[in-house]
SEKOL-73620 format. One record per residue (C-alpha): y, z, x; residue in three letters; chain. Coordinates in nm, 2 decimals. Example, Ala and Ser with C-alpha at 12.3 -4.5 7.8 and 13.67 -1.06 7.14 Angstrom:
MARTI / -0.45 / 0.78 / 1.23 / ALA / A
MARTI / -0.11 / 0.71 / 1.37 / SER / A
% end
This chain:
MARTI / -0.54 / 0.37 / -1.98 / UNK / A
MARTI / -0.46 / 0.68 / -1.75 / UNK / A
MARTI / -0.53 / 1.03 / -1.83 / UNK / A
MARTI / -0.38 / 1.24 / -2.12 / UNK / A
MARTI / -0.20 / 1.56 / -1.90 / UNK / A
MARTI / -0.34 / 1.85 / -2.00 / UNK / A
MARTI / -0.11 / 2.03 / -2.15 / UNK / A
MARTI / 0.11 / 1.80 / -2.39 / UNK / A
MARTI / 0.36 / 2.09 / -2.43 / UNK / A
MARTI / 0.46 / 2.11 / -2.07 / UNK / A
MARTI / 0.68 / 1.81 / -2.06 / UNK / A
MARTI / 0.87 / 2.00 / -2.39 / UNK / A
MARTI / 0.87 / 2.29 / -2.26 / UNK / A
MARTI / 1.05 / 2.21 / -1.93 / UNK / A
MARTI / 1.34 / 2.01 / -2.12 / UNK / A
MARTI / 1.36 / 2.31 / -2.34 / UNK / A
MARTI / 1.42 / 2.52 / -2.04 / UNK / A
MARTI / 1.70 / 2.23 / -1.90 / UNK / A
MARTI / 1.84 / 2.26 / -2.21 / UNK / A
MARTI / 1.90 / 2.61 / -2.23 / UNK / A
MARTI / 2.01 / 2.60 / -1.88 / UNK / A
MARTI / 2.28 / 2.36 / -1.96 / UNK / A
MARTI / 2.39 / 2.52 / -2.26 / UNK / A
MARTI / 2.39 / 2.84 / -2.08 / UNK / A
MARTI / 2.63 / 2.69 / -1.79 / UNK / A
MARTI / 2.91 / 2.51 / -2.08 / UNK / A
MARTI / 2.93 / 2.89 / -2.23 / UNK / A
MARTI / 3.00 / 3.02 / -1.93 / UNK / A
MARTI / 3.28 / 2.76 / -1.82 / UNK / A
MARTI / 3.40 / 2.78 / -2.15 / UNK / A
MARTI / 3.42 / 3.17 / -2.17 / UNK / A
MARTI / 3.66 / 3.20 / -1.86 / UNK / A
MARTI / 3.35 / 3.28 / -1.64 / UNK / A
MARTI / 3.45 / 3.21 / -1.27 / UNK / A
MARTI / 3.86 / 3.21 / -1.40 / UNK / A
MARTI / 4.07 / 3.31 / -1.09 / UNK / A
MARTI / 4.36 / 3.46 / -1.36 / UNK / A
MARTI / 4.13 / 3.64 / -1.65 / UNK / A
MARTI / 4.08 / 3.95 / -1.43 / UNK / A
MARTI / 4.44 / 4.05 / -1.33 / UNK / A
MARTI / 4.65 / 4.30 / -1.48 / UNK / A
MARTI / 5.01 / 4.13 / -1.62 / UNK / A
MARTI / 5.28 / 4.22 / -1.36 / UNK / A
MARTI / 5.53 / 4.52 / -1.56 / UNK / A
MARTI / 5.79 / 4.32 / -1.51 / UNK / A
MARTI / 6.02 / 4.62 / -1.59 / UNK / A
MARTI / 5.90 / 4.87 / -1.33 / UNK / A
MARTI / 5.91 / 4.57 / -1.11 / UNK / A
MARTI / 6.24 / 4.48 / -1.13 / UNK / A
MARTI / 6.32 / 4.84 / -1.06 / UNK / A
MARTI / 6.12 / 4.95 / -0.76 / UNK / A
MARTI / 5.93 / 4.59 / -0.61 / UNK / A
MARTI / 5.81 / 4.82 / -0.32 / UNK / A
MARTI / 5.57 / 4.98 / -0.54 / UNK / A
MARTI / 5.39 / 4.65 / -0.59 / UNK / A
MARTI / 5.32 / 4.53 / -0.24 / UNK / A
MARTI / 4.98 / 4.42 / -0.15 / UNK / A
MARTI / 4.88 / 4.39 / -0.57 / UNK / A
MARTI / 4.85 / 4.07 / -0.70 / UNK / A
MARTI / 4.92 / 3.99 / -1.09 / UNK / A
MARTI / 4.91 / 3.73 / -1.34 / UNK / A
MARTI / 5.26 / 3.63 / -1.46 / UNK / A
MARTI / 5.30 / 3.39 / -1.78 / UNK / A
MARTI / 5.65 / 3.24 / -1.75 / UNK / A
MARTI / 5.90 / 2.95 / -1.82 / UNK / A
MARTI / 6.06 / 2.79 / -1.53 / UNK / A
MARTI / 6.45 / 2.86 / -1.55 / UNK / A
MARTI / 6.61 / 2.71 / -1.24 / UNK / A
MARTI / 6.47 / 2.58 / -0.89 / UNK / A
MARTI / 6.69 / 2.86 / -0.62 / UNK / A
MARTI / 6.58 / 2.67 / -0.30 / UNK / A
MARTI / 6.33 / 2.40 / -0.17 / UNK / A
MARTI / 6.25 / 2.30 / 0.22 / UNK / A
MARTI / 6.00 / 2.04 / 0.26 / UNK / A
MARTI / 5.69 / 2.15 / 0.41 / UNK / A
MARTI / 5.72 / 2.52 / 0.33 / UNK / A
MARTI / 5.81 / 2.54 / -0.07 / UNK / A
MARTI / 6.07 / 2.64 / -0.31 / UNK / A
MARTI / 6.22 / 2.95 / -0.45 / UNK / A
MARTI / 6.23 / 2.94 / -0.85 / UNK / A
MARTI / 6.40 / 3.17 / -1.13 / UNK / A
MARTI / 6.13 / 3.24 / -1.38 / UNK / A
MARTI / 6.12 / 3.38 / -1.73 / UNK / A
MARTI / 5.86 / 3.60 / -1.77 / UNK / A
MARTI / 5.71 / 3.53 / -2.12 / UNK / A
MARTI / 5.65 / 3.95 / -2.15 / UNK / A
MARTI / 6.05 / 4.01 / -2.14 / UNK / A
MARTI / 6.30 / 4.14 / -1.89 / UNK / A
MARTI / 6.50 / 3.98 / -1.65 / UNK / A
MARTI / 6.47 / 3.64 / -1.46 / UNK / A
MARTI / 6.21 / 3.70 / -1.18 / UNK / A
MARTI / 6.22 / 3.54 / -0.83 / UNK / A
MARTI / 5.88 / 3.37 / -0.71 / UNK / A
MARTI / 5.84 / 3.17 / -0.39 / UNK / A
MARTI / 5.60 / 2.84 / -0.46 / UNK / A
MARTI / 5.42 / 2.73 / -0.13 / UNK / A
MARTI / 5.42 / 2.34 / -0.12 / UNK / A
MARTI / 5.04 / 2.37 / -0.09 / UNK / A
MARTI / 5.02 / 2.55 / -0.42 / UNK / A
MARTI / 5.33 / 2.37 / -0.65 / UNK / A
MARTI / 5.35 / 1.98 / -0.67 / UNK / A
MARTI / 5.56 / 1.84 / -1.00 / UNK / A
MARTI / 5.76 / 2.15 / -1.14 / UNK / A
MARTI / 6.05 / 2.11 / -1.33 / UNK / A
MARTI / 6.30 / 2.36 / -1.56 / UNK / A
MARTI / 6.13 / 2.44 / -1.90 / UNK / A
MARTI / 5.75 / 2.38 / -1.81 / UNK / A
MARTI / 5.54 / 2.68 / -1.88 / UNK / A
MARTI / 5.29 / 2.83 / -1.63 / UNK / A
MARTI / 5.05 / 3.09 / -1.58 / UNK / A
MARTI / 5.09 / 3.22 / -1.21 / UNK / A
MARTI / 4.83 / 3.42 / -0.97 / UNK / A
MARTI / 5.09 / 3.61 / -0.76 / UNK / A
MARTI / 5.07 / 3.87 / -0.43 / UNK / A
MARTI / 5.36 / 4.12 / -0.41 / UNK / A
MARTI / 5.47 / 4.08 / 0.00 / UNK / A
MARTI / 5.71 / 4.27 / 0.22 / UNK / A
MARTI / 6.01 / 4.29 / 0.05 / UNK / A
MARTI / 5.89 / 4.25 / -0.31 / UNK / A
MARTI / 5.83 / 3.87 / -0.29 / UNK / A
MARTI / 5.67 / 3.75 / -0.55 / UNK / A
MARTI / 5.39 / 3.49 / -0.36 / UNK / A
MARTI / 5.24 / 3.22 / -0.56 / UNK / A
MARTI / 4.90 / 3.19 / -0.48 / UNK / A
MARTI / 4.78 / 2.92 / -0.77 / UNK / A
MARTI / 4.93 / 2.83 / -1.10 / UNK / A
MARTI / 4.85 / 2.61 / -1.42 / UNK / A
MARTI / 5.03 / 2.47 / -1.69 / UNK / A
MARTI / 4.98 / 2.65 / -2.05 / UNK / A
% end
């Protein structure tokens, strides 16, 4: 019969540690830890529309509804008309083909966007909502 280990509470002890550790890690993913959107402002659509060379260089978060595809060319992306769910008018955004695959009129998404030269609203990464 081999030996009793000398502490029977260290075998408990370590998978209450693992235990905590995982819970500690599903909280975290579940919180919006590590989420590439939760830390950006909303782009003000408004004072957007009205002077876009204020904005260059900023990158936003923009919840909208797609409302029309402007222009695609395979291999670089497409140009959509957007709907910002915060109001205002129909927004402009270019969609790299790296970044957009599926996207249709009427689906919803939640956009991570970089103002560029000439107000262009650059998709950088996007998701359904």
């Amino acid at each position: 019969m081999p030996p009793l280990p000398a502490n029977p509470r260290k075998p408990a002890s370590i998978w209450s540690a693992a235990t905590l550790m995982v819970s500690l890690f599903a909280v975290a993913l579940t919180s919006g830890c590590g989420d590439k959107f939760s830390d950006l402002e909303v782009l003000p659509t408004e004072s957007y529309m009205k002077k876009p060379g204020d904005f260059l260089g900023n990158t936003y978060t923009i919840r909208a509804q797609i409302d029309s595809q402007v222009k695609w060319e395979k291999g670089v992306g497409r140009i959509l008309a957007v709907l910002p769910e915060s109001g205002g008018a129909r927004l402009p955004v270019f969609v790299p083909d790296a970044v957009g695959g599926n996207l249709h009129i009427g689906q919803r998404y939640e956009m991570r966007a970089r103002i560029e030269a000439g107000g262009l609203i650059y998709v950088e990464s996007l998701r359904k909502y």
